[in-house]
PDB file of N, CA, C and O in Angstrom:
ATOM      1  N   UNK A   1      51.335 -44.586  37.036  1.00  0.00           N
ATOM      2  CA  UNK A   1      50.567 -44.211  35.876  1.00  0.00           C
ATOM      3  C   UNK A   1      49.631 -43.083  36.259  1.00  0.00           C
ATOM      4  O   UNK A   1      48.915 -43.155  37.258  1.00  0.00           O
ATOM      5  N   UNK A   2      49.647 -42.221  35.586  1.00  0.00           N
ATOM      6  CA  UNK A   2      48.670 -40.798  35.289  1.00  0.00           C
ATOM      7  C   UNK A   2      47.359 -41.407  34.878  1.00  0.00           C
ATOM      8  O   UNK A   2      47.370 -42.243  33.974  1.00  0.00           O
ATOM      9  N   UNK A   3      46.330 -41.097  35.406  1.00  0.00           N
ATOM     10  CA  UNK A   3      44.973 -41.569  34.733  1.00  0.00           C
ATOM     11  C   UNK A   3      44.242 -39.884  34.834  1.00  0.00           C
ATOM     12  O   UNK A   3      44.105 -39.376  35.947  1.00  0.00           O
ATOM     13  N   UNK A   4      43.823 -39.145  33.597  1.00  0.00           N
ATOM     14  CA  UNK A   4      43.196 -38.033  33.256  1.00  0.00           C
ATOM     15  C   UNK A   4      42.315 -37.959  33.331  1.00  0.00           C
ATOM     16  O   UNK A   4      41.822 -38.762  32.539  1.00  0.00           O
ATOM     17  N   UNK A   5      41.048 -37.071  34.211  1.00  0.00           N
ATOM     18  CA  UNK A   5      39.480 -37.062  33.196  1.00  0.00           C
ATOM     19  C   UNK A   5      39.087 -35.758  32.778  1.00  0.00           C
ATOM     20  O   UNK A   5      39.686 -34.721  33.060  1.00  0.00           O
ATOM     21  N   UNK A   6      38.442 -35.821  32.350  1.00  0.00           N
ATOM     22  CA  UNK A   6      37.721 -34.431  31.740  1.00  0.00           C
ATOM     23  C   UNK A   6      37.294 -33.724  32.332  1.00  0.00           C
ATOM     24  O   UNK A   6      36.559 -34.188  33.204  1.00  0.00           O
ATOM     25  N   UNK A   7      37.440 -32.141  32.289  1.00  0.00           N
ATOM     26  CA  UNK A   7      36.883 -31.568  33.208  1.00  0.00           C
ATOM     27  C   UNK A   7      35.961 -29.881  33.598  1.00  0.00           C
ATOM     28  O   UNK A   7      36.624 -28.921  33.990  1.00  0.00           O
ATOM     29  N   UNK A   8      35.511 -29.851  33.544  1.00  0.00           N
ATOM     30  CA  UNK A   8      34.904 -28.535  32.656  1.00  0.00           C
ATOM     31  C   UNK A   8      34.822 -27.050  33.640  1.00  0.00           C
ATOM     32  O   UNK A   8      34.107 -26.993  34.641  1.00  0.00           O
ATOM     33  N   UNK A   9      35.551 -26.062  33.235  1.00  0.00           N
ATOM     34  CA  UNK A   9      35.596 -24.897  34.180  1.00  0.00           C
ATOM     35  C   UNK A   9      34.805 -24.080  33.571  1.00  0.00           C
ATOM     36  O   UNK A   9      34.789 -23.676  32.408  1.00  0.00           O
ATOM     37  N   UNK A  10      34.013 -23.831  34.653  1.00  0.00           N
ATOM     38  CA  UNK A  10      33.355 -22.759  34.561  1.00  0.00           C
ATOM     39  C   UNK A  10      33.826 -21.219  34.888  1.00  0.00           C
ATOM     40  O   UNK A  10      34.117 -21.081  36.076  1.00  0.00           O
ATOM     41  N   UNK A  11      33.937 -20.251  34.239  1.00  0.00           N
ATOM     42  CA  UNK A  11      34.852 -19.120  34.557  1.00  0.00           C
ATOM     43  C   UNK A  11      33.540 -17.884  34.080  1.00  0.00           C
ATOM     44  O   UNK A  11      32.669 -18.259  33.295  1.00  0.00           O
ATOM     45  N   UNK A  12      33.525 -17.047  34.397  1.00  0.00           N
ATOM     46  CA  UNK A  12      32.922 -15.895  33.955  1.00  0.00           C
ATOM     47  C   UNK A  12      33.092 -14.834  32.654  1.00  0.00           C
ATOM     48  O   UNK A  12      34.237 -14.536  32.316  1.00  0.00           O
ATOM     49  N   UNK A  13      32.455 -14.519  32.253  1.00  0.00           N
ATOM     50  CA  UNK A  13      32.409 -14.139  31.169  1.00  0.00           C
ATOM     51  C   UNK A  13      31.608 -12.760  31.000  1.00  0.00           C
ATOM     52  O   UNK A  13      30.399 -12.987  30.968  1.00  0.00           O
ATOM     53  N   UNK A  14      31.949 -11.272  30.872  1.00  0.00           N
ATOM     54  CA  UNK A  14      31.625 -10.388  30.460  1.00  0.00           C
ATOM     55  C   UNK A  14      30.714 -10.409  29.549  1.00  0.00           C
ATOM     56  O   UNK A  14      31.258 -10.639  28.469  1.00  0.00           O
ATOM     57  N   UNK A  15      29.078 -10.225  29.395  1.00  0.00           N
ATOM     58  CA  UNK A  15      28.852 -10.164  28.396  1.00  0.00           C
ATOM     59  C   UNK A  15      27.980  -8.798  28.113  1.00  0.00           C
ATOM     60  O   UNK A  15      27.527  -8.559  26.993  1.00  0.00           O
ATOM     61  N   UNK A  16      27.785  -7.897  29.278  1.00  0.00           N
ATOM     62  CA  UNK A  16      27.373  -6.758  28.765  1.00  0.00           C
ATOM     63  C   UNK A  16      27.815  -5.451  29.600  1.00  0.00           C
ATOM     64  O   UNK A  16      27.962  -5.628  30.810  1.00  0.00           O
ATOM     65  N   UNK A  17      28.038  -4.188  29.099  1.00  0.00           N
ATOM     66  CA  UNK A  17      28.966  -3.343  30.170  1.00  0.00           C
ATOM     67  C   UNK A  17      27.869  -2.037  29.639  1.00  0.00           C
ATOM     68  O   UNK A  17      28.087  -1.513  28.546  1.00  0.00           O
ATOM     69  N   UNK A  18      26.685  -1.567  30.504  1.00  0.00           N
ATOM     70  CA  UNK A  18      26.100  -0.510  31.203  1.00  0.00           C
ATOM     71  C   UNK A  18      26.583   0.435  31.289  1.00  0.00           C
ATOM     72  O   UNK A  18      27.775   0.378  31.590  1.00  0.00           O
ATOM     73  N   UNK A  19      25.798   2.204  31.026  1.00  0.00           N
ATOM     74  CA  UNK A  19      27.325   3.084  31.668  1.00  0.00           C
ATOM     75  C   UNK A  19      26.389   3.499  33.126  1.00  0.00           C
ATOM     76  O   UNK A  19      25.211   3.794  32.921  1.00  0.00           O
ATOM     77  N   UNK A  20      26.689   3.514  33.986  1.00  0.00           N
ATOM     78  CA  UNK A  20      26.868   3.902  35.468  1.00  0.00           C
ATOM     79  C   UNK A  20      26.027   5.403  35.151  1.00  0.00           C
ATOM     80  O   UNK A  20      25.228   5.732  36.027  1.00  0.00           O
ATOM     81  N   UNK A  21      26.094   5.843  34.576  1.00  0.00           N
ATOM     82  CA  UNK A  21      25.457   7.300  34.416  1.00  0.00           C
ATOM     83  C   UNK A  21      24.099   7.240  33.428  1.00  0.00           C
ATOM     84  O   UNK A  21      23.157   7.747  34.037  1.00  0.00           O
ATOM     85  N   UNK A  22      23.810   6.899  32.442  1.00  0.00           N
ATOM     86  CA  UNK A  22      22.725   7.045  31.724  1.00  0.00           C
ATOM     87  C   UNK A  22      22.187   5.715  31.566  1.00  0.00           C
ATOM     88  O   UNK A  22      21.152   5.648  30.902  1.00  0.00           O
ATOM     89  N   UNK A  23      22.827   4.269  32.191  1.00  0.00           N
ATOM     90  CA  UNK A  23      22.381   3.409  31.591  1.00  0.00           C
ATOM     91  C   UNK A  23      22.292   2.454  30.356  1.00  0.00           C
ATOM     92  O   UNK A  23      21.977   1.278  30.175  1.00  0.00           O
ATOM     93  N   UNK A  24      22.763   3.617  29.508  1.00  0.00           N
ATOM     94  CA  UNK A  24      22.688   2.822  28.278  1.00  0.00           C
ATOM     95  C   UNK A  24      23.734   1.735  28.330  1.00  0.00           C
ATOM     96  O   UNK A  24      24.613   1.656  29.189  1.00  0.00           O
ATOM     97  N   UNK A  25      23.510   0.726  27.104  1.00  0.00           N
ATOM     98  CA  UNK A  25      24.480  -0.711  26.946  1.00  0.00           C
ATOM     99  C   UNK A  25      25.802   0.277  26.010  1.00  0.00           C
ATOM    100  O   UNK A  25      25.821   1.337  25.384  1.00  0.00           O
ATOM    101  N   UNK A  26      26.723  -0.721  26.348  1.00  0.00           N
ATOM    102  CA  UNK A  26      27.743  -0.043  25.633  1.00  0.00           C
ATOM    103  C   UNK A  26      27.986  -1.041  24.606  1.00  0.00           C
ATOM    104  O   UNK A  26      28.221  -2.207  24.924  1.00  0.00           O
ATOM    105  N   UNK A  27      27.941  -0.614  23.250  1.00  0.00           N
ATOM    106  CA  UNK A  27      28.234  -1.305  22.106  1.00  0.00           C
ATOM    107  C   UNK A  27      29.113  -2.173  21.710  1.00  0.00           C
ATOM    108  O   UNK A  27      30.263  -1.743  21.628  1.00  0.00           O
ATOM    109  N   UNK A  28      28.918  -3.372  21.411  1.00  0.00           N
ATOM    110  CA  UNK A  28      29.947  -4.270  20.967  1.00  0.00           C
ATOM    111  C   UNK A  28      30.401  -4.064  19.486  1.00  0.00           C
ATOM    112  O   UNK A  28      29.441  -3.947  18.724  1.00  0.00           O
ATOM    113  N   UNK A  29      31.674  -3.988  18.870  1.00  0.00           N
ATOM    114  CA  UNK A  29      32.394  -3.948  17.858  1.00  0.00           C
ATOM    115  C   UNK A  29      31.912  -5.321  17.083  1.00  0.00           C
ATOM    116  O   UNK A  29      31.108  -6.160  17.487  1.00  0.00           O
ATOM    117  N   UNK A  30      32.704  -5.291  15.754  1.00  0.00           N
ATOM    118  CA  UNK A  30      32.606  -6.400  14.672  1.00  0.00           C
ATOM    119  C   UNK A  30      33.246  -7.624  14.877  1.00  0.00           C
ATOM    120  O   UNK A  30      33.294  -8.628  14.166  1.00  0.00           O
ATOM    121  N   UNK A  31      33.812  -7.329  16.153  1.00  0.00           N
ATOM    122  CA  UNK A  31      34.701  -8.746  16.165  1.00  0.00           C
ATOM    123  C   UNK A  31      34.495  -8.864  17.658  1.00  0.00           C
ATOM    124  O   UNK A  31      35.260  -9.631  18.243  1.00  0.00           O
ATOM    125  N   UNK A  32      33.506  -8.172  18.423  1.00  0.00           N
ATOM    126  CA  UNK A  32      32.698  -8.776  19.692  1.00  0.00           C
ATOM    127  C   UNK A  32      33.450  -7.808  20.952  1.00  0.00           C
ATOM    128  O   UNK A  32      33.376  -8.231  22.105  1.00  0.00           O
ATOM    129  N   UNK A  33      34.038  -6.740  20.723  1.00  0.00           N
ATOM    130  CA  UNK A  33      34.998  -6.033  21.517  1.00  0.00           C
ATOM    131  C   UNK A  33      33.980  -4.981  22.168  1.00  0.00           C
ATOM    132  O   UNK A  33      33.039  -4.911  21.378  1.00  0.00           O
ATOM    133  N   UNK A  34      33.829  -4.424  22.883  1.00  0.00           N
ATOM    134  CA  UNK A  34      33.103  -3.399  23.652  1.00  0.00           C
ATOM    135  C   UNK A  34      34.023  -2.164  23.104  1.00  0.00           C
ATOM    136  O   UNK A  34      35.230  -1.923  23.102  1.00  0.00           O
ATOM    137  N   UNK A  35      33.043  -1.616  22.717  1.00  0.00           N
ATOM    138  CA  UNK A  35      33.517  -0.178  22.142  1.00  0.00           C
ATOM    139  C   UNK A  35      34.240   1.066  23.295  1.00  0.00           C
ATOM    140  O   UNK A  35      34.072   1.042  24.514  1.00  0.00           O
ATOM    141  N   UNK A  36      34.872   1.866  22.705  1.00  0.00           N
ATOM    142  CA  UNK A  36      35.314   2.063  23.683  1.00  0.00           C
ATOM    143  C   UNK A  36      34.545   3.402  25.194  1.00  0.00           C
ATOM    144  O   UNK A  36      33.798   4.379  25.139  1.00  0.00           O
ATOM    145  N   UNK A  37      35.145   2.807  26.132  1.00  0.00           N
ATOM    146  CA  UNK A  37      34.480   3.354  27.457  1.00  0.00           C
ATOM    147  C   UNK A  37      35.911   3.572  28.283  1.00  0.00           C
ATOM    148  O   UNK A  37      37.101   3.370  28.043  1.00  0.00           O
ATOM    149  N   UNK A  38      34.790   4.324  29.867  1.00  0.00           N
ATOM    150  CA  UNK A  38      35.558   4.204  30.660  1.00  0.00           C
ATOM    151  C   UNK A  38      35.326   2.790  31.787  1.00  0.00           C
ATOM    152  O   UNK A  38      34.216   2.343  32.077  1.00  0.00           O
ATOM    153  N   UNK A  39      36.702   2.225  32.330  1.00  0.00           N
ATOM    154  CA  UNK A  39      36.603   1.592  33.211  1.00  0.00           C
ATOM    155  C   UNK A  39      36.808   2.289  35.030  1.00  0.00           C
ATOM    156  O   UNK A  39      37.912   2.811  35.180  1.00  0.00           O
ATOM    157  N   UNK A  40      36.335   2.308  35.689  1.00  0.00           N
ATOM    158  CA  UNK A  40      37.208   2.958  36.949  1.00  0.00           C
ATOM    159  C   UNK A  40      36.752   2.006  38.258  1.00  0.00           C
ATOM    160  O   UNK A  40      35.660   1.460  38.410  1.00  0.00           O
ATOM    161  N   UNK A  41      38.059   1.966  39.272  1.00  0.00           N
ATOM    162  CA  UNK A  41      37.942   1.021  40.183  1.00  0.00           C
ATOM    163  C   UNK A  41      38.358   1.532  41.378  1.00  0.00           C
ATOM    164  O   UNK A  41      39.561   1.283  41.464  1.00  0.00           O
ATOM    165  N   UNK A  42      37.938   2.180  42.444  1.00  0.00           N
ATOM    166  CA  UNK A  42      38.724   2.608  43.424  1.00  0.00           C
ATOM    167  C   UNK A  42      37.844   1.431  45.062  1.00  0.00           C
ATOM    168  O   UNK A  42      36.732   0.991  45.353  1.00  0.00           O
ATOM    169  N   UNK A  43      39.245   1.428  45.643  1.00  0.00           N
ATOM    170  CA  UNK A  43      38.678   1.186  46.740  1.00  0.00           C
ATOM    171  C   UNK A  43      39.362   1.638  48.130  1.00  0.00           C
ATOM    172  O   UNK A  43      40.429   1.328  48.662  1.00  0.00           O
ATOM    173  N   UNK A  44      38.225   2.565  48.527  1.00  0.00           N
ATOM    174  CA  UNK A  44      38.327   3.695  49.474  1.00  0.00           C
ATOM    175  C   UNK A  44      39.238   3.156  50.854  1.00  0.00           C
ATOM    176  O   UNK A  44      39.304   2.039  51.367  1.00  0.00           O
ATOM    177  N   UNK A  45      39.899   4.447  51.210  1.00  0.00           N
ATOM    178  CA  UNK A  45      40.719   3.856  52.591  1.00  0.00           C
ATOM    179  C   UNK A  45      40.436   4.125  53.795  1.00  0.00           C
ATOM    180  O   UNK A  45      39.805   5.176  53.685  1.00  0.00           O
ATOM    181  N   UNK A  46      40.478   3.895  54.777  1.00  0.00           N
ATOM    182  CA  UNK A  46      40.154   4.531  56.100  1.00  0.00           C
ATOM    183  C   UNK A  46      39.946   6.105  56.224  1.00  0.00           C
ATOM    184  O   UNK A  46      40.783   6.935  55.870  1.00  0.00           O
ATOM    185  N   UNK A  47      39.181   6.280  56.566  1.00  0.00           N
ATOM    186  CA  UNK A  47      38.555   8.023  57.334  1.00  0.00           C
ATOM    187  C   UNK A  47      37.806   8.848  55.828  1.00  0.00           C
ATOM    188  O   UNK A  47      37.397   9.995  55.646  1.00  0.00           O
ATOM    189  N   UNK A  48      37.878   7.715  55.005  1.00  0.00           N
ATOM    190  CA  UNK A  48      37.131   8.646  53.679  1.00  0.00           C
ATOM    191  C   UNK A  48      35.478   8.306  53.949  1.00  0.00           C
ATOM    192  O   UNK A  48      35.050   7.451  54.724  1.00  0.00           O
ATOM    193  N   UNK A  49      34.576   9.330  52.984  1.00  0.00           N
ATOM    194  CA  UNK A  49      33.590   8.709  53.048  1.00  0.00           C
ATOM    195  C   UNK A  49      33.058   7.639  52.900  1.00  0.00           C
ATOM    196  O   UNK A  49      31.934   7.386  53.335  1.00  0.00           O
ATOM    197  N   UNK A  50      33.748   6.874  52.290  1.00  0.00           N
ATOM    198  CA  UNK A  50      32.943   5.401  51.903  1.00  0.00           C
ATOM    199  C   UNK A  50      34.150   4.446  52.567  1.00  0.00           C
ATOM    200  O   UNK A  50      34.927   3.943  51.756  1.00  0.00           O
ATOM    201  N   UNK A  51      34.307   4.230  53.654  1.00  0.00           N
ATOM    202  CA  UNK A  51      35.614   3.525  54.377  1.00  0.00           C
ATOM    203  C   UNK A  51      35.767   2.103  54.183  1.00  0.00           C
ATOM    204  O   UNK A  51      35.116   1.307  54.859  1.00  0.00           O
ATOM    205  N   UNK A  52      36.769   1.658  53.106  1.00  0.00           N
ATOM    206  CA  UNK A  52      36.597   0.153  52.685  1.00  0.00           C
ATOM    207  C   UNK A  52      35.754   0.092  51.869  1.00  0.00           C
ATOM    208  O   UNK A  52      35.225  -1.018  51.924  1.00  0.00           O
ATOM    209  N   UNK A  53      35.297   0.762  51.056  1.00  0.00           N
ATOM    210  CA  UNK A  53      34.030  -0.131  50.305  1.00  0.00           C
ATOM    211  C   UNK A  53      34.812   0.261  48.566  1.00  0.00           C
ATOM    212  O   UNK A  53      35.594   1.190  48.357  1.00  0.00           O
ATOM    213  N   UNK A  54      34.366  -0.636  47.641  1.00  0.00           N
ATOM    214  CA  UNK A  54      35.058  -0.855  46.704  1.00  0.00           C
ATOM    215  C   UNK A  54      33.807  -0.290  45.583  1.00  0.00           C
ATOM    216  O   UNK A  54      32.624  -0.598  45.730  1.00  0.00           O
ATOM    217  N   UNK A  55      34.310   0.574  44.470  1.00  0.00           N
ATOM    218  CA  UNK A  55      33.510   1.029  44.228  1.00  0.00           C
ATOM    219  C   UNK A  55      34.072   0.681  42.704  1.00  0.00           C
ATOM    220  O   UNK A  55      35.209   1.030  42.385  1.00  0.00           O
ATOM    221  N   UNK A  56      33.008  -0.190  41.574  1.00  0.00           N
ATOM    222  CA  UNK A  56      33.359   0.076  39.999  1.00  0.00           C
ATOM    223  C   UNK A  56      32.585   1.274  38.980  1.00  0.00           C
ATOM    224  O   UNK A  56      31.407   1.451  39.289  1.00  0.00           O
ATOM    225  N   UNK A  57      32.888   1.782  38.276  1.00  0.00           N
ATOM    226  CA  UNK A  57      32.198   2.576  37.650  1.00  0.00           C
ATOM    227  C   UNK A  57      32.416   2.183  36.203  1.00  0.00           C
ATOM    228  O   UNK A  57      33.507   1.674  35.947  1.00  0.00           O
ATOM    229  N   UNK A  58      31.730   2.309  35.426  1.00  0.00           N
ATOM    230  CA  UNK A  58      31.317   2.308  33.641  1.00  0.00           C
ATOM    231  C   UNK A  58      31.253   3.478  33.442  1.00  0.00           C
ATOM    232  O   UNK A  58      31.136   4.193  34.437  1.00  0.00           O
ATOM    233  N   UNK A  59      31.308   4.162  31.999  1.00  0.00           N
ATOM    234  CA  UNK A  59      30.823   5.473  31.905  1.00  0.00           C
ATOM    235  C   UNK A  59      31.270   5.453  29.935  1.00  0.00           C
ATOM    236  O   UNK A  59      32.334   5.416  29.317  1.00  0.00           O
ATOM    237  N   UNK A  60      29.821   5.501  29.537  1.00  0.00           N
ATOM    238  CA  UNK A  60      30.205   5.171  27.875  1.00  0.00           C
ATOM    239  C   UNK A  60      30.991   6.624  27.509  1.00  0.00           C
ATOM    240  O   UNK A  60      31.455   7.406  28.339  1.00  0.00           O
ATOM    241  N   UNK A  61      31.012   6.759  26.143  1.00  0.00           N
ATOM    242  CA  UNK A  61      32.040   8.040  25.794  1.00  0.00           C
ATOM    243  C   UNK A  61      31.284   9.433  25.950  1.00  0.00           C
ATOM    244  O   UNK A  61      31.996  10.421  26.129  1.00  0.00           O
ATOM    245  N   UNK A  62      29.639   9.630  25.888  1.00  0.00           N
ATOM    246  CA  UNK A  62      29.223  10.480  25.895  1.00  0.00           C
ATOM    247  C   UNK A  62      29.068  11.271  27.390  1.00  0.00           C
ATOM    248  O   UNK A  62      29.154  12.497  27.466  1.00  0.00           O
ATOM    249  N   UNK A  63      28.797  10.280  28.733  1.00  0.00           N
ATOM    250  CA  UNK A  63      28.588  10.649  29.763  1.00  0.00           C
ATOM    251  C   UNK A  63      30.569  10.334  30.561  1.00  0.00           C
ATOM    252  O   UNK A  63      30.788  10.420  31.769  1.00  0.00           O
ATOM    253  N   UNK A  64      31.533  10.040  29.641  1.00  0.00           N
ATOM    254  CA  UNK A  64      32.972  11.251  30.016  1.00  0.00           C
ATOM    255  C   UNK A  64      32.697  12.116  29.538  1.00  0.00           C
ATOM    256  O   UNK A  64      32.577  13.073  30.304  1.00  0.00           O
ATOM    257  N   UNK A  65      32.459  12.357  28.256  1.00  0.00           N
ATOM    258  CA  UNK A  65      32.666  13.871  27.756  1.00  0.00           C
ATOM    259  C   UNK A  65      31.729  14.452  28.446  1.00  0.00           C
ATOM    260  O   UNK A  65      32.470  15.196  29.088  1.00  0.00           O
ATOM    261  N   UNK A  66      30.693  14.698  28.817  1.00  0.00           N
ATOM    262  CA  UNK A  66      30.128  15.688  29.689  1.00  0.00           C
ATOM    263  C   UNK A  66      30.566  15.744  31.303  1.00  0.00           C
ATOM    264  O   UNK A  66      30.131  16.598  32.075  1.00  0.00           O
ATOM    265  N   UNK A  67      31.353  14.851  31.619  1.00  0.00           N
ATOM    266  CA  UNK A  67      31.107  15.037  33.403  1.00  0.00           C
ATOM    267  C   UNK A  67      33.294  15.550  33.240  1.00  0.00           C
ATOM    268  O   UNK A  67      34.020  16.181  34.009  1.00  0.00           O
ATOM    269  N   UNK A  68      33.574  14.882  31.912  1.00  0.00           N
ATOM    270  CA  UNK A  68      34.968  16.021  32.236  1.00  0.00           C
ATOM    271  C   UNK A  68      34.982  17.755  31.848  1.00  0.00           C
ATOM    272  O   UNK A  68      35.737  18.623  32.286  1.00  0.00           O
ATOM    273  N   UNK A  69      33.966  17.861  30.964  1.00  0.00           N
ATOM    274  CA  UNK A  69      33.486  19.020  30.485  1.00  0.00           C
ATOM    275  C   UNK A  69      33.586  19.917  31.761  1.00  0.00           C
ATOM    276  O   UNK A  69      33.707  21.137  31.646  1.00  0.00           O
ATOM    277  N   UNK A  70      33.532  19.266  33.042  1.00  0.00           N
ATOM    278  CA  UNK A  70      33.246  20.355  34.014  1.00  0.00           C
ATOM    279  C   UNK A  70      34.211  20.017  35.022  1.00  0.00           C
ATOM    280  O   UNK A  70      33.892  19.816  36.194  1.00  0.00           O
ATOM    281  N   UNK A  71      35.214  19.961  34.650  1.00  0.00           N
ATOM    282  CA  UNK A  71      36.749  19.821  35.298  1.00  0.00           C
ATOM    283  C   UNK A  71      37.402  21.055  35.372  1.00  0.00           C
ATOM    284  O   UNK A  71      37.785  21.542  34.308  1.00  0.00           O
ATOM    285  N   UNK A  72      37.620  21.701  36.491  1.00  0.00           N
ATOM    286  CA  UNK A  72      38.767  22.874  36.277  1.00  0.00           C
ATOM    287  C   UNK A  72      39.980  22.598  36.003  1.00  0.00           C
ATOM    288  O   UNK A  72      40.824  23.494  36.016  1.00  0.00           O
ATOM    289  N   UNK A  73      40.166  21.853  35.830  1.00  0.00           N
ATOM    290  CA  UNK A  73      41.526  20.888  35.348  1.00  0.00           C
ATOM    291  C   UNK A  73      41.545  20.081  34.387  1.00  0.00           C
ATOM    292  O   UNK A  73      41.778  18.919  34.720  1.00  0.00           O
ATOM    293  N   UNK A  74      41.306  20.359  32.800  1.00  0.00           N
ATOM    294  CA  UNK A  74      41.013  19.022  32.035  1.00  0.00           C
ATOM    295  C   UNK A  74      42.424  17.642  32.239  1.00  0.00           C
ATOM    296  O   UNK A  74      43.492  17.676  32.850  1.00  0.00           O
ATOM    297  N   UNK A  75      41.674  16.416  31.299  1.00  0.00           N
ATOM    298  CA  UNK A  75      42.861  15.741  31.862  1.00  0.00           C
ATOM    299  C   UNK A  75      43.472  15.943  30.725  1.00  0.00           C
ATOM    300  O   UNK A  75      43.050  16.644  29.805  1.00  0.00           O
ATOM    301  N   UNK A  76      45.019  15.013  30.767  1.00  0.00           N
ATOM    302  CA  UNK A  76      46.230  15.168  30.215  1.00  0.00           C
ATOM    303  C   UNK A  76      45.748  14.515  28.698  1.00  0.00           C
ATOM    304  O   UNK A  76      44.981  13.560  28.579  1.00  0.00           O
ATOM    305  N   UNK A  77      46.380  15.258  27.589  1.00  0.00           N
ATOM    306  CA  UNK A  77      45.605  14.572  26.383  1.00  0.00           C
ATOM    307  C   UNK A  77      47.333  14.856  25.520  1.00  0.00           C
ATOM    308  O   UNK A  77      48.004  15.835  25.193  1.00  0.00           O
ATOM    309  N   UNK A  78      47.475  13.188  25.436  1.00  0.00           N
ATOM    310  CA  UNK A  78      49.140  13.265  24.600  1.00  0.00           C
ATOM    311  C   UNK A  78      49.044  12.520  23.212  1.00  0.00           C
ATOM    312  O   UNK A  78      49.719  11.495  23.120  1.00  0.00           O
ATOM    313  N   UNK A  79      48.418  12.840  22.302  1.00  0.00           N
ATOM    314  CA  UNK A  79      47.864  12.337  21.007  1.00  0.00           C
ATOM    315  C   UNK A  79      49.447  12.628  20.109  1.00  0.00           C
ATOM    316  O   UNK A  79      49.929  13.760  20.067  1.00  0.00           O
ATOM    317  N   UNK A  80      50.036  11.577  19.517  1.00  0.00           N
ATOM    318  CA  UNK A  80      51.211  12.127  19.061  1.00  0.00           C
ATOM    319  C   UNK A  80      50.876  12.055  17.404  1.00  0.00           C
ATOM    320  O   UNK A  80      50.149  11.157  16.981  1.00  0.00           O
ATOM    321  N   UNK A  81      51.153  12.535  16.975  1.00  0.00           N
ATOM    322  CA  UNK A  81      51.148  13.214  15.150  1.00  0.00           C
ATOM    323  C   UNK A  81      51.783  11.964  14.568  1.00  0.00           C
ATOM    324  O   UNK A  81      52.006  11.891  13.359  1.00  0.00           O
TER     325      UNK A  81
END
């Protein structure tokens, strides 16, 4: 016989996303969604400057548009009609 009990997980939960550059909170939508941003995640490899260390970044829509603004390379933009 199976005997069950109850059991309660605790898991983590997102509840506010910062942008990495100005600080500000990034806005939650009508149905509780974080508006949209950037996410970025790299984690560095041997002989780079930051060797092993794992780095996250935020960045709301205003502080991309200014830090790609100064890309000699903009990025790839495939918006289809």
């Amino acid at each position: 016989m199976r005997i069950f009990a109850q059991q309660s997980i605790v898991q983590p939960q997102l509840s506010d996303v910062r942008c990495n550059s100005c600080g500000k909170e990034v806005d939650k939508n009508e149905i509780g969604y974080f508006e949209d941003h950037v996410s970025l995640s790299k984690l560095w490899g041997y002989h780079s400057p930051y060797d092993g260390e794992s780095h996250d970044i935020d960045l709301c829509v205003g502080c991309y548009r200014d830090w790609i603004s100064r890309f000699e390379i903009p990025p790839h933009s495939d918006i289809s009609a």
